[in-house]
C-alpha positions in Angstrom: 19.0 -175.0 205.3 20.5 -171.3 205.8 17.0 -170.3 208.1 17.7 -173.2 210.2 21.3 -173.0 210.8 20.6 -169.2 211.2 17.8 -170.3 213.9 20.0 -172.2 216.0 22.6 -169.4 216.0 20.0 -167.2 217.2 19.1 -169.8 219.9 22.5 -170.5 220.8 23.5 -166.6 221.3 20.5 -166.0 223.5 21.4 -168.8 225.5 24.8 -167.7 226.0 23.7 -163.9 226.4 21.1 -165.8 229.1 24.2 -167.4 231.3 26.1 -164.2 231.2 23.7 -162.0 232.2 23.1 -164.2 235.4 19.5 -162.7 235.5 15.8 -164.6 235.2 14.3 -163.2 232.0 11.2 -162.4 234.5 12.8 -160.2 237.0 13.8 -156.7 237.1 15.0 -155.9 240.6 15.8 -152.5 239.5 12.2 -151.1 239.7 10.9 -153.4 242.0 8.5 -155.2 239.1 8.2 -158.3 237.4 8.4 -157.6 233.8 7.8 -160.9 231.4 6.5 -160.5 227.7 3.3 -162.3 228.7 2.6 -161.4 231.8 3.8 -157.7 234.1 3.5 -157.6 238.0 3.7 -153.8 239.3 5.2 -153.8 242.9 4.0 -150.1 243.3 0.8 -150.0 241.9 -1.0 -153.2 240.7 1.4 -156.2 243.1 -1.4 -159.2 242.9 -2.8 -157.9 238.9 -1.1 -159.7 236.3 -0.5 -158.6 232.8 -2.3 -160.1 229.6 0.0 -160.4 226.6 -2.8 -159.2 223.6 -1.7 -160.0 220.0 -3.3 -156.8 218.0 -3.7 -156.4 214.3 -5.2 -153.2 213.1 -5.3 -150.4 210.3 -2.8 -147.3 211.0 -3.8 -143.8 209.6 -2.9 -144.3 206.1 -4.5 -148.0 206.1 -1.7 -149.7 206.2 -1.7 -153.5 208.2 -0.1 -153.1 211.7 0.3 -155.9 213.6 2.1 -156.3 217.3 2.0 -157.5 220.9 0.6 -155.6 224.0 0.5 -156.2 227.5 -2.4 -154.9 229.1 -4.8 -156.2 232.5 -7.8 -156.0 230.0 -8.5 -156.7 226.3 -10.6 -153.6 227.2 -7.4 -151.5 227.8 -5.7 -152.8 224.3 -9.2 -151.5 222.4 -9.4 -148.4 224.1 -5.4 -147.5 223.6 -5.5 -148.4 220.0 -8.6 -146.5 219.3 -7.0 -143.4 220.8 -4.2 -143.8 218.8 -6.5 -143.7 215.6 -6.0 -147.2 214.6 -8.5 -149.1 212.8 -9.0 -152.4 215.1 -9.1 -155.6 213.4 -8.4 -158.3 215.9 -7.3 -158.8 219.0 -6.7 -161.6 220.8 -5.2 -163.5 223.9 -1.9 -165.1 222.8 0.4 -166.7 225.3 4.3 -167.5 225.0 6.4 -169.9 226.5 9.3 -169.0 228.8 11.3 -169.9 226.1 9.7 -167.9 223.7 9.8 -165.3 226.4 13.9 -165.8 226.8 14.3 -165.4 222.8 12.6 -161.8 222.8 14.0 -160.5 226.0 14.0 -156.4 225.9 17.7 -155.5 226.1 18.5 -152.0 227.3 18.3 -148.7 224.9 22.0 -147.6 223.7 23.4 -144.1 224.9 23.0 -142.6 221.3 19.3 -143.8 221.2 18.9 -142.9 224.5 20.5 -139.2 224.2 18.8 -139.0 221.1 14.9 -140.1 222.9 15.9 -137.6 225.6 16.9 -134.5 223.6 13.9 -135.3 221.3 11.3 -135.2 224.2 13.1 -132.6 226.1 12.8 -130.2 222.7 9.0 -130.8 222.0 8.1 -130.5 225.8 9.9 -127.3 226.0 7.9 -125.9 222.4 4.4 -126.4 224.9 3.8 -129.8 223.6 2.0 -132.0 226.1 4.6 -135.1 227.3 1.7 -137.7 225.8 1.7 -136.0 222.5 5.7 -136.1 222.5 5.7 -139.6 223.1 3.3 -140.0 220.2 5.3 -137.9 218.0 8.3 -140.2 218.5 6.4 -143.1 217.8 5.2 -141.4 214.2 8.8 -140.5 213.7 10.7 -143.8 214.1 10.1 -147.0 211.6 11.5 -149.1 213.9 9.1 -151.8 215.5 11.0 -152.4 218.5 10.7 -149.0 219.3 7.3 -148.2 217.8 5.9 -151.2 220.7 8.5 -149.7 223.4 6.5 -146.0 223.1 3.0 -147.6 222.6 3.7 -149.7 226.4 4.7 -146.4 227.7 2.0 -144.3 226.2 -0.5 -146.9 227.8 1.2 -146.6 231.2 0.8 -143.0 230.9 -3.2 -143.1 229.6 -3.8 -145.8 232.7 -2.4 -143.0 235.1 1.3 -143.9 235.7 3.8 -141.3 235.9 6.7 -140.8 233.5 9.1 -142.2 235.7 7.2 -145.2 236.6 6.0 -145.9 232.6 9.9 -145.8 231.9 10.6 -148.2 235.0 7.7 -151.0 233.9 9.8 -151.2 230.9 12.2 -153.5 232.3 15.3 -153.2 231.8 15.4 -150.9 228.7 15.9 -147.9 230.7 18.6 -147.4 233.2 18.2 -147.0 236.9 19.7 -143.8 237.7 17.5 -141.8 234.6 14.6 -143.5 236.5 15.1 -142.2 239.8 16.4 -138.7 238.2 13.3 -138.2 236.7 11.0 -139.8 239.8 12.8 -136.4 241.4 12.2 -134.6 239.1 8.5 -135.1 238.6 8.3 -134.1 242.8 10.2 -130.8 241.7 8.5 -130.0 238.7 11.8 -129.4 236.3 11.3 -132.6 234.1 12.5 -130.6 230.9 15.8 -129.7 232.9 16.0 -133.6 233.7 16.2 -134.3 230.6 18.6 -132.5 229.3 21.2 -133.1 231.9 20.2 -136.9 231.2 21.1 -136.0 228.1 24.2 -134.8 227.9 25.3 -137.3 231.0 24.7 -140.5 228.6 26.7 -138.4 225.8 29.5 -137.9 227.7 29.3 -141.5 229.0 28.9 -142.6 225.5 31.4 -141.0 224.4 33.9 -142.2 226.9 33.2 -145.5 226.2 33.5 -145.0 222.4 37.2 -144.0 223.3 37.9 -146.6 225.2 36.8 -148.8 222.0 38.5 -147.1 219.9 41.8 -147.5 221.4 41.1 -151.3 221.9 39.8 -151.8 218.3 43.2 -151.8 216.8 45.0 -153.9 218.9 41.9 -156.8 219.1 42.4 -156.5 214.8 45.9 -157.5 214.9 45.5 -160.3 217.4 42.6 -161.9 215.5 45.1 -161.4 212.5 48.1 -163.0 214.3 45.9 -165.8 215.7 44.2 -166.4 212.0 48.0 -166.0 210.3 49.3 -168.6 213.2 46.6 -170.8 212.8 46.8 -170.8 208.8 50.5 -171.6 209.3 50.0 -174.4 211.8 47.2 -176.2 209.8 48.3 -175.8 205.6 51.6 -174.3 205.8 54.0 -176.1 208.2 52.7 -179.8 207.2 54.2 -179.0 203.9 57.2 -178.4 204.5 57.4 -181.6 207.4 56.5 -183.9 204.3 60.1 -181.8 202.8 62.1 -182.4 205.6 60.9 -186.3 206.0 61.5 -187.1 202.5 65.1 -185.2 202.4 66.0 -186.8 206.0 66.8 -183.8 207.7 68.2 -183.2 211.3 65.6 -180.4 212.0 66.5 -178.2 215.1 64.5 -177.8 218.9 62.3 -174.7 217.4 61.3 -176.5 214.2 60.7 -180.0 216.1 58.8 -177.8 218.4 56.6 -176.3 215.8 56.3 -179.6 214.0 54.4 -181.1 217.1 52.6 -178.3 217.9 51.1 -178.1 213.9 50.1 -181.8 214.2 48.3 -181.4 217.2 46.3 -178.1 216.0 45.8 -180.0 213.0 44.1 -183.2 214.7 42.6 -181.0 217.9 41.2 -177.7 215.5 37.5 -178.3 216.5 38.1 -179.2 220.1 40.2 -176.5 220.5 37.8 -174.1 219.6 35.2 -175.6 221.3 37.6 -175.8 224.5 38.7 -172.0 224.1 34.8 -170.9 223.6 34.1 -173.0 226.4 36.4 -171.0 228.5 35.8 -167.4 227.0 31.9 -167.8 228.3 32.8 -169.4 231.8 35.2 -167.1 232.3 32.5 -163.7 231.3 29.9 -165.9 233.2 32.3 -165.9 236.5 32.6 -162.1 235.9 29.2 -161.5 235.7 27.4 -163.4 238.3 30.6 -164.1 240.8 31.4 -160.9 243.1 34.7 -162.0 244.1 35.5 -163.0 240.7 34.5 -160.0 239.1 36.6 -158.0 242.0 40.1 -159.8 241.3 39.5 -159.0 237.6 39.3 -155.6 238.7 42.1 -155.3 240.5 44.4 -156.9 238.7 43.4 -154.7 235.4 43.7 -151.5 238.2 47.0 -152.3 239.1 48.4 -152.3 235.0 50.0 -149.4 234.4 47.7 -147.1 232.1 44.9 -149.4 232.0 44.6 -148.8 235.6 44.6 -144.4 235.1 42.3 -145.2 232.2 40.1 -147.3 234.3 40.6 -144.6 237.5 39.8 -142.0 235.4 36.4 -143.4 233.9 35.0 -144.1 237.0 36.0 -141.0 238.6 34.5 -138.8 235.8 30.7 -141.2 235.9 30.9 -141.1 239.6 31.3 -137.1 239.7 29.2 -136.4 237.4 25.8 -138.5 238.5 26.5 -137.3 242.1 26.4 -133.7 240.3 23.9 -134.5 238.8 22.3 -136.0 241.3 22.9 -133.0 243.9 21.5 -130.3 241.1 18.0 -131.9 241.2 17.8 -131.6 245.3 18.6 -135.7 246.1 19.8 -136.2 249.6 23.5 -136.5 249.7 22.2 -140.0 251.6 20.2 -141.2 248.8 22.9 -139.9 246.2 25.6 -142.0 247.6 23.3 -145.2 247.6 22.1 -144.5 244.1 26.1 -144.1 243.2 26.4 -147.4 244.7 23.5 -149.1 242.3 24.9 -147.2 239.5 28.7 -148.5 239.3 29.7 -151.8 238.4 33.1 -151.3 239.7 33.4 -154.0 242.8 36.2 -151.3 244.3 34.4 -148.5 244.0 31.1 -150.3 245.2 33.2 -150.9 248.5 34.2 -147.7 249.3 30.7 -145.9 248.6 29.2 -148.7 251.2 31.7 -147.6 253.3 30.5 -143.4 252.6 27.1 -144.9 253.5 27.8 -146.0 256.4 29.8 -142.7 257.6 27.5 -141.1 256.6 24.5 -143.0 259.0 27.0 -142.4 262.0 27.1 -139.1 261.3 30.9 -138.8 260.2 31.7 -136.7 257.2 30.8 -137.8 253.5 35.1 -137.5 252.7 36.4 -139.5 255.2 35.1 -142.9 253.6 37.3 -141.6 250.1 40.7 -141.0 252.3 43.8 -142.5 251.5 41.7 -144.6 249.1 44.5 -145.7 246.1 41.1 -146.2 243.9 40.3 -142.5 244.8 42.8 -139.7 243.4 44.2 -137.3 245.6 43.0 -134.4 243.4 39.4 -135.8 243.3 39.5 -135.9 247.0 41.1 -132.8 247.7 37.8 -131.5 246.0 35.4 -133.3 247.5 36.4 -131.8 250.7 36.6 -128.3 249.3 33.2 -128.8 248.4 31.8 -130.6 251.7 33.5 -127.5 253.8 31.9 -124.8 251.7 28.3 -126.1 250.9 29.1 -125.9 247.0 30.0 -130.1 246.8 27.7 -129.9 243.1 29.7 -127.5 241.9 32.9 -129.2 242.9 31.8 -132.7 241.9 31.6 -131.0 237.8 34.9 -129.2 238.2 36.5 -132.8 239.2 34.5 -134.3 236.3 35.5 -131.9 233.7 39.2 -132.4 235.0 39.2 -135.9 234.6 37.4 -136.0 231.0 40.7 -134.2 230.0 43.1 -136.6 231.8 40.7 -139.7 230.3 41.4 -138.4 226.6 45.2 -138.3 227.2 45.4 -141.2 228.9 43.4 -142.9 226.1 45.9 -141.4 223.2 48.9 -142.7 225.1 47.3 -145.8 225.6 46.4 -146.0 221.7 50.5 -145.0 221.2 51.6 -147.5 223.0 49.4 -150.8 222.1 50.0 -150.2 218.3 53.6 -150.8 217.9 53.3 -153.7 220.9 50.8 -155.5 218.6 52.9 -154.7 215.1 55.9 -156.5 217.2 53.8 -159.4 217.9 52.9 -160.0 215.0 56.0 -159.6 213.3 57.6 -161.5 216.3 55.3 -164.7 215.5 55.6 -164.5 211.7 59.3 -164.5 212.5 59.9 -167.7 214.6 57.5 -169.6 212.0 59.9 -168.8 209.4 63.1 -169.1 211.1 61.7 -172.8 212.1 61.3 -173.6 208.6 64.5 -171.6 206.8 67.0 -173.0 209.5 66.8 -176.5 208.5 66.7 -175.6 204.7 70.0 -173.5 205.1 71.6 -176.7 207.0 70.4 -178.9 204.2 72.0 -176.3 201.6 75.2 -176.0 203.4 75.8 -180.1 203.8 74.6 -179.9 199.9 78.0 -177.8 199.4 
């Protein structure tokens, strides 16, 4: 009974992960691929060979059973891979999975600590004269866990079949993200893939660790209001029925807020399962909307940039990723051109998409990269102040990490402040609703004790 129910919760959170993400399991725009689990078109290298899904079970170095899946044009490929590996082969064999099958394992991308970590890790044995092949098998040894143990098997066989590093990353779906794939596709034309690495590296730290601030100061406040909400809801349903039954029996004239509270307990009461199917009903339309509706997702936006706080907080963050990729991006010799347009992929900020459309097109005409961030209210005057420091005297890398730097400082303030000010908000709220429950149910109690006298 506890499998099942815990299968259809697994169904039911793909599906909803499936509507939100707004994307066909099958497609991966990014790389200009289809990537499926049973089946992988290459639009670089292989666009009319389709992939094989293989089901493999073999022998590992120290005998013990290893079973997986593979994707591979040949069962010869799969055998040959293996072998190289050192595995003892014990069948393999064509499997195939349905789409739905297919939906239920989707790939989802790698978190920034994994990803800093699988970075730093392959940065480190590269640099000790280690071969990138070798690294990637070293990694696999390393790591028990079979998600990841496939993931560096697929790329170790892109990189045996002749792919490069960039390209075995980018037939990986979506696991990787788009701008480390294009940082390293330039960096495999300029020949400093170790120095790619590492300011991969320490770009998805800093972005990680933006984002775990941002959390943190959230995590508190989202506590208290699933507290109040459980505390209201435990009052409506067990608490406040109680004391109607009193008040019936004792015939008392019960005030507006009590009557009020009354009604609004009977109807939770009757309505609990509709409610909450009516409220999770609107919580995924709503995240669906954001997700897959552009103008949606842009008045969301700009209604949370135009709070006071939230909006520096939000500023702030998207100032610091969007100076330090173009840095980044500028470091490893990317046209200024391509840099913008890669910016523009990178963001999922509607506003700032705008305006980097609009340094595109300046920048096709011929006017100057700065002009499109003018008078921008989503573009601090500091930030662009420096930006045009930087386009006047040829350094604009240099000045990009200098804005970046400044506005990691601003972001942690900001974030404190914001953590200051939500707390005692939320400890009022709570207190506030706890309040008017019990004054709607000690009010008509005094007036019964005072017509008692």
């Amino acid at each position: 009974m506890l499998k099942n129910r815990l299968f259809y919760v697994i169904i039911i959170y793909r599906i909803g992960d499936y509507i939100m993400n707004g994307k066909n399991v099958n497609n991966t725009s990014n790389n200009n691929a289809v990537f499926s689990s049973n089946q992988t078109v290459s639009g670089n290298t292989a666009a009319s060979r389709v992939k094989t899904r293989y089901k493999y079970t073999c022998y590992d170095k120290e005998g013990k059973t290893v079973k997986g899946y593979f994707d591979a044009f040949r069962r010869l490929d799969v055998e040959s891979f293996l072998n190289s590996q050192g595995y003892k082969i014990l069948e393999i064999k064509e499997t195939k999975i349905s789409k739905f099958g297919d939906f239920l394992t989707l790939e989802r991308p790698m978190k920034y600590k994994d990803l800093v970590f699988f970075l730093t890790q392959l940065s480190t044995y590269i640099k000790s004269g280690i071969p990138l092949t070798d690294s990637i098998v070293m990694l696999d040894e390393q790591t028990k866990n079979k998600n990841r143990k496939n993931l560096y098997k697929k790329i170790l066989y892109e990189l045996n079949t002749g792919a490069p590093f960039s390209e075995a990353l980018a037939r990986q779906g979506n696991i990787f993200p788009k701008l480390l794939i294009n940082m390293l596709k330039t960096s495999e034309l300029t020949g400093n893939l170790t120095e790619a690495l590492d300011d991969m590296a320490a770009y998805y730290k800093t972005a990680d660790t933006n984002r775990k601030q941002i959390i943190s100061a959230l995590t508190y406040p989202s506590v208290v209001l699933v507290v109040a909400i459980a505390v209201l809801t435990f009052l409506l349903i067990f608490i406040i029925p109680r004391f109607e039954d009193i008040f019936k029996q004792l015939g008392a004239d019960l005030p507006g807020i009590t009557v009020f509270l009354v009604n609004t307990s009977n109807f939770v009461k009757d309505n609990i399962i509709k409610i909450i199917i009516a409220v999770a009903g609107v919580i995924i339309i709503l995240i669906a909307m954001y997700k897959n509706i552009k103008k949606f997702r842009y008045f969301v936006q700009y209604i949370l940039m135009h709070i006071p706080i939230i909006k520096n907080v939000i500023i702030d963050n998207q100032i610091v990723m969007f100076t330090k990729t173009f840095s980044s991006l500028i470091r490893h010799d990317v046209f200024i051109t391509d840099s913008i347009e890669m910016l523009g992929k990178v963001t999922n900020n509607e506003i700032y998409k705008d305006i980097i459309k609009e340094a595109v097109t300046n920048l096709s005409t011929g006017a100057g990269l700065s002009k499109a961030f003018e008078d921008k209210w989503a573009f601090p005057r500091i930030a662009y102040e420096m930006l045009v420091t930087g386009e006047k005297t040829g350094r604009l890398g240099v000045m990009m990490e200098n804005v970046a730097s400044y506005y990691e400082e601003e972001q942690k303030a900001l974030v404190q402040r914001l953590k200051s000010l939500i707390e005692p908000v939320m400890i009022i709220l709570l207190a506030g609703i706890v309040g008017v429950v019990l004054l709607a149910i000690f009010v008509p109690m005094f007036s019964m004790y005072n017509d008692i006298l």
